[in-house]
py3Dmol code that shows the C-alpha trace and the ligand (Angstrom):
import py3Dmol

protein = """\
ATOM      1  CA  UNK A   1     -75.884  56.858  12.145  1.00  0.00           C
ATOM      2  CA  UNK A   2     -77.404  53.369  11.736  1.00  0.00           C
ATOM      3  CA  UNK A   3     -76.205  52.743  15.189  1.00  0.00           C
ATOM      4  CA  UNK A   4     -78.535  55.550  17.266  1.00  0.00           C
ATOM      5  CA  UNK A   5     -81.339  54.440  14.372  1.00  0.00           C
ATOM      6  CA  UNK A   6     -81.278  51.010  15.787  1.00  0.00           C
ATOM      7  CA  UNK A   7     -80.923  52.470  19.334  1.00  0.00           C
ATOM      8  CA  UNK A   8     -83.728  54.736  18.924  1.00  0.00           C
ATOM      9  CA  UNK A   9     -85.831  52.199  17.376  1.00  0.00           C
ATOM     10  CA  UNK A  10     -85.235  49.565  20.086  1.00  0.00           C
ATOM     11  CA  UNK A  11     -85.887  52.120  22.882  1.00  0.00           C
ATOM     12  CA  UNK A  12     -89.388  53.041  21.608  1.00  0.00           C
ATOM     13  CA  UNK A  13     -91.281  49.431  22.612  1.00  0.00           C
ATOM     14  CA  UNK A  14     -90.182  49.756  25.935  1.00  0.00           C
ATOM     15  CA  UNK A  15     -91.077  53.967  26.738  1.00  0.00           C
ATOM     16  CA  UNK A  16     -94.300  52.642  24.909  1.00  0.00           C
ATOM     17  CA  UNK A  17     -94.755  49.216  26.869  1.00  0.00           C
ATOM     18  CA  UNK A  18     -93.891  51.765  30.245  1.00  0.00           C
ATOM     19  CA  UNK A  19     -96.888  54.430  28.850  1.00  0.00           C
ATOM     20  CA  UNK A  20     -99.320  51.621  28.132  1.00  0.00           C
ATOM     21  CA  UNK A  21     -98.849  49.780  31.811  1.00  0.00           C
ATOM     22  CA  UNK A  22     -98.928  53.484  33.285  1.00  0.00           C
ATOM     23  CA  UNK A  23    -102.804  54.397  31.302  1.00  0.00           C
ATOM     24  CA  UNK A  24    -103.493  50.854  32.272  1.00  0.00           C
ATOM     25  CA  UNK A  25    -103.040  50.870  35.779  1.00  0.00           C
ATOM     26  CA  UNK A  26    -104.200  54.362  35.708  1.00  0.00           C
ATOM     27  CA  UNK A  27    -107.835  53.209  33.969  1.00  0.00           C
ATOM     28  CA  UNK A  28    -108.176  50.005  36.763  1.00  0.00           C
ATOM     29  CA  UNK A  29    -107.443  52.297  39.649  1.00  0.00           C
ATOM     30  CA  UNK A  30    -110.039  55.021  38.528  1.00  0.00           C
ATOM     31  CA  UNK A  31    -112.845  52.021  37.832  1.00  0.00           C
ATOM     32  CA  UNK A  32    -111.891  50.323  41.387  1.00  0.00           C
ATOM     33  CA  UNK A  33    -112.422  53.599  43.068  1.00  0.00           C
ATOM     34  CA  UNK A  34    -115.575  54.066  40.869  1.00  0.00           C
ATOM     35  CA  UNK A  35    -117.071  51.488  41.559  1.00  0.00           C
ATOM     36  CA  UNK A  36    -116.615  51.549  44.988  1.00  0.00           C
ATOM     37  CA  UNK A  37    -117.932  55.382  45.181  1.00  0.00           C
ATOM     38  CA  UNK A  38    -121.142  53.694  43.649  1.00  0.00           C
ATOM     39  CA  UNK A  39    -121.390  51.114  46.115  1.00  0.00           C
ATOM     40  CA  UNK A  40    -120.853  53.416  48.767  1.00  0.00           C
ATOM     41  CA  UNK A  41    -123.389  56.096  47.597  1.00  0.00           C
ATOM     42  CA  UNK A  42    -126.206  54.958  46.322  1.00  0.00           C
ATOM     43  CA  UNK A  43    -128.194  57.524  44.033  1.00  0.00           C
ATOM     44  CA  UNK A  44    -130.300  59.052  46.376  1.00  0.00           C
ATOM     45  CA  UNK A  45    -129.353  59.111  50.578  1.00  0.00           C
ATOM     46  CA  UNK A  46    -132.555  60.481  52.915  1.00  0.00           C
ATOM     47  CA  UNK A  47    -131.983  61.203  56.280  1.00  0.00           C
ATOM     48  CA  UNK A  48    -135.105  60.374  59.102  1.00  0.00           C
ATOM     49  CA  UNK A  49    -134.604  62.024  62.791  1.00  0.00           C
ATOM     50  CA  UNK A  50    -136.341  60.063  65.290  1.00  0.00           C
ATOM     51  CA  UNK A  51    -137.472  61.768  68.619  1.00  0.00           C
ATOM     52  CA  UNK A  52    -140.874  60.273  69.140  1.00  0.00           C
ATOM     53  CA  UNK A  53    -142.198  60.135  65.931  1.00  0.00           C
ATOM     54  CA  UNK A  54    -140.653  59.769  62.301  1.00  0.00           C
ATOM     55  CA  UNK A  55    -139.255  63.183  60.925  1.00  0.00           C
ATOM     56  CA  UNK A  56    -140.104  63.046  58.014  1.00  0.00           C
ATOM     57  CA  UNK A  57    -142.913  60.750  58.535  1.00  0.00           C
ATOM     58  CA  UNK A  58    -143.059  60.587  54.740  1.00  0.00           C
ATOM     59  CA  UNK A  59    -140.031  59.843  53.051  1.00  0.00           C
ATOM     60  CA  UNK A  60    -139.864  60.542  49.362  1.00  0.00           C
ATOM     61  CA  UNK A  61    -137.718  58.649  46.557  1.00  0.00           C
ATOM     62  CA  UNK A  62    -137.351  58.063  43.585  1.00  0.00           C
ATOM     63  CA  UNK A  63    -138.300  54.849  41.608  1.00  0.00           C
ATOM     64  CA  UNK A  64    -136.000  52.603  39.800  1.00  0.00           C
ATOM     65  CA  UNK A  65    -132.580  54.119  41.765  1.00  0.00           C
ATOM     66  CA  UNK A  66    -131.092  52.546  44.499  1.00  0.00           C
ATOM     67  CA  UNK A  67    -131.582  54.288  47.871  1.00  0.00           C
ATOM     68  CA  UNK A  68    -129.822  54.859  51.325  1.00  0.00           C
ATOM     69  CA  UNK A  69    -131.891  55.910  54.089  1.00  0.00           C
ATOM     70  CA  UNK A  70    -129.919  57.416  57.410  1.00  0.00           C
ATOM     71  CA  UNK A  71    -131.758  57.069  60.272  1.00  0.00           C
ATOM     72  CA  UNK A  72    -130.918  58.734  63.595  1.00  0.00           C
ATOM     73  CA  UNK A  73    -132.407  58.387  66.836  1.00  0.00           C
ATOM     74  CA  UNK A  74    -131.859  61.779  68.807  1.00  0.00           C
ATOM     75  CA  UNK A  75    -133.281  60.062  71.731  1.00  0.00           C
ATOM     76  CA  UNK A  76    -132.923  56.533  74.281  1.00  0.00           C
ATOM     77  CA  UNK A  77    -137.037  55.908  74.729  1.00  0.00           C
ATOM     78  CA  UNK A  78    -136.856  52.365  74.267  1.00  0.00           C
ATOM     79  CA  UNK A  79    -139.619  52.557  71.555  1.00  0.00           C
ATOM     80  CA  UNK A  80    -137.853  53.456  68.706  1.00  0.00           C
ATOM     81  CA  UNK A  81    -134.546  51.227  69.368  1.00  0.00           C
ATOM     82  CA  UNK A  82    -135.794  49.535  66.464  1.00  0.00           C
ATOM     83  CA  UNK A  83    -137.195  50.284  62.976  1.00  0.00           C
ATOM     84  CA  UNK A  84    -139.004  47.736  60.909  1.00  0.00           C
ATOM     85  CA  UNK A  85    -140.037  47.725  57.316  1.00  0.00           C
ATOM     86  CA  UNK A  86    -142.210  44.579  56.604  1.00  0.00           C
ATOM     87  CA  UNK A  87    -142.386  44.963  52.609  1.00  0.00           C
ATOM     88  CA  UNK A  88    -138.653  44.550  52.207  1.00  0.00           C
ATOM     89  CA  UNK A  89    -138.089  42.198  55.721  1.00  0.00           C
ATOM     90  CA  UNK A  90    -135.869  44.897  57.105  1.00  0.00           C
ATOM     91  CA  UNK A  91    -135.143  45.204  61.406  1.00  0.00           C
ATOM     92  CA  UNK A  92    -132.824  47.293  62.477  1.00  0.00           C
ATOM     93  CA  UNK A  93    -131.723  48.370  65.554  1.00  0.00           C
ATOM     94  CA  UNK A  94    -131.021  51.744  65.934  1.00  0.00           C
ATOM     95  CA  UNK A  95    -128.163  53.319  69.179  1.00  0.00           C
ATOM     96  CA  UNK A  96    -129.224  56.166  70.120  1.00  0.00           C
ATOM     97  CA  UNK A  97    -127.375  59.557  68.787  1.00  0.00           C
ATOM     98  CA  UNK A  98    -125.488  56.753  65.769  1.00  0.00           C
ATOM     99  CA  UNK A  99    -126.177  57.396  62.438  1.00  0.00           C
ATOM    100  CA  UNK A 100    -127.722  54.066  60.802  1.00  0.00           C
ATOM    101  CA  UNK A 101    -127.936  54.016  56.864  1.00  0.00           C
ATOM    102  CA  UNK A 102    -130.378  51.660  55.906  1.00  0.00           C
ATOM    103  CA  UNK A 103    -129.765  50.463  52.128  1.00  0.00           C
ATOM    104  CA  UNK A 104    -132.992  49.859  49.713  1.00  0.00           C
ATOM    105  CA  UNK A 105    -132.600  48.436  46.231  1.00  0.00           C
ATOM    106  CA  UNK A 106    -134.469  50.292  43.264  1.00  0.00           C
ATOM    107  CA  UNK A 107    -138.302  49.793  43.903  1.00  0.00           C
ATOM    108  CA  UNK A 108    -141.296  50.238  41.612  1.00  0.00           C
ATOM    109  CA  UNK A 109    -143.608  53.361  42.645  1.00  0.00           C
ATOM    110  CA  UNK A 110    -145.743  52.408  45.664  1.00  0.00           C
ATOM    111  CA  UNK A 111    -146.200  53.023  49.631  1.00  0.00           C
ATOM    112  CA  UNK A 112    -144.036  51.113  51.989  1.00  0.00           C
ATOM    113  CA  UNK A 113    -144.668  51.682  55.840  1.00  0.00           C
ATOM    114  CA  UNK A 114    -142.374  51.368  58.806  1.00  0.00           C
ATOM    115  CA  UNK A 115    -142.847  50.945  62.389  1.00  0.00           C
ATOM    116  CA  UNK A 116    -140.944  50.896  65.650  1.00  0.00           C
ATOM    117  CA  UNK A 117    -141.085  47.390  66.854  1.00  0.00           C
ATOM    118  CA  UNK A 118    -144.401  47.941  68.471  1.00  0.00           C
ATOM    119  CA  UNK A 119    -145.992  49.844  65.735  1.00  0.00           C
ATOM    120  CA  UNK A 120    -146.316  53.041  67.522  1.00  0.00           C
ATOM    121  CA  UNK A 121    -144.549  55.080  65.263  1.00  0.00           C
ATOM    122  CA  UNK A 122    -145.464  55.001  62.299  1.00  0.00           C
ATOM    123  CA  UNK A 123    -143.788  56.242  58.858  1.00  0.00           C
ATOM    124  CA  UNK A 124    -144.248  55.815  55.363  1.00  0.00           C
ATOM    125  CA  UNK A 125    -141.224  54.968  52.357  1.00  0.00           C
ATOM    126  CA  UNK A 126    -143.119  56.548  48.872  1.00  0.00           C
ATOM    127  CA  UNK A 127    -141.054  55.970  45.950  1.00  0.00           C
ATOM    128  CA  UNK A 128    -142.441  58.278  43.598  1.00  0.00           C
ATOM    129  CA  UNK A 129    -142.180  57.765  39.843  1.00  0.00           C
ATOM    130  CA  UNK A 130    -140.556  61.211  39.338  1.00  0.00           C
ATOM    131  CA  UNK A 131    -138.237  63.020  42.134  1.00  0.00           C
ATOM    132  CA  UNK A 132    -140.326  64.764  44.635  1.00  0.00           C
ATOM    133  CA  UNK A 133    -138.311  66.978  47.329  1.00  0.00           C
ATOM    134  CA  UNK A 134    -138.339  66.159  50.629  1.00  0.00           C
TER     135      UNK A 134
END
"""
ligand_1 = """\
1
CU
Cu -142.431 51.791 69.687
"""
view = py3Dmol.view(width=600, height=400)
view.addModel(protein, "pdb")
view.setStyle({"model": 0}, {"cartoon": {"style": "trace"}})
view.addModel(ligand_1, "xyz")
view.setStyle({"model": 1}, {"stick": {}})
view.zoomTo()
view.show()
């Protein structure tokens, strides 16, 4: 009787130590992948089609969340290979028919224009203070 008692009782740390590395791993793995899911999406993804101009030419987001914007250029006129936005010292080329995600840190409301290279196509960034569909 004493005998399974003591076996019992000396079996229990271990089930328990197994459990308790088991949640743990369990809890790392979940905020690895978490934290990578934020990384990877940021709270608010727009996507601009370029084919001569900007479309959207205005791009709405929201202020004080991080932003991705995707650009794609559905066409190989050399004048929109690049897009430029010269409040946040951002050039980026851009192959044609390639999705390019451009990422934006959390900005205070205001008006941010991009260009092509040359400044013939024009678009503006407004990060509104409340979410405005686009
Ligand atoms: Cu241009």
């Amino acid at each position: 009787m004493a005998g399974i008692r003591t076996q019992v009782v000396s079996l229990m740390p271990a089930e328990w130590a197994i459990a308790a590395a088991g949640v743990a791993l369990t809890v790392i793995v979940w905020a690895t992948f978490a934290r990578w899911g934020r990384a990877a999406a940021p709270g608010q993804v727009r996507r601009i089609r370029v084919d001569g101009t900007y479309r959207p030419a205005e791009v709405h987001v929201r202020a004080g969340v991080p932003s991705r914007l995707i650009f794609r250029r559905e066409e190989t006129a050399p004048c929109s290979e690049r897009v430029v936005f010269p409040d946040f010292g951002i050039s980026v080329t851009l192959p044609p028919f390639e999705d390019v995600a451009i990422d934006l840190p959390a900005s205070e409301p205001g008006e941010h224009e991009f260009t092509c290279q040359m400044q013939m196509l024009h678009g503006t960034l407004i990060v509104d203070r409340e979410l405005v569909a686009s």
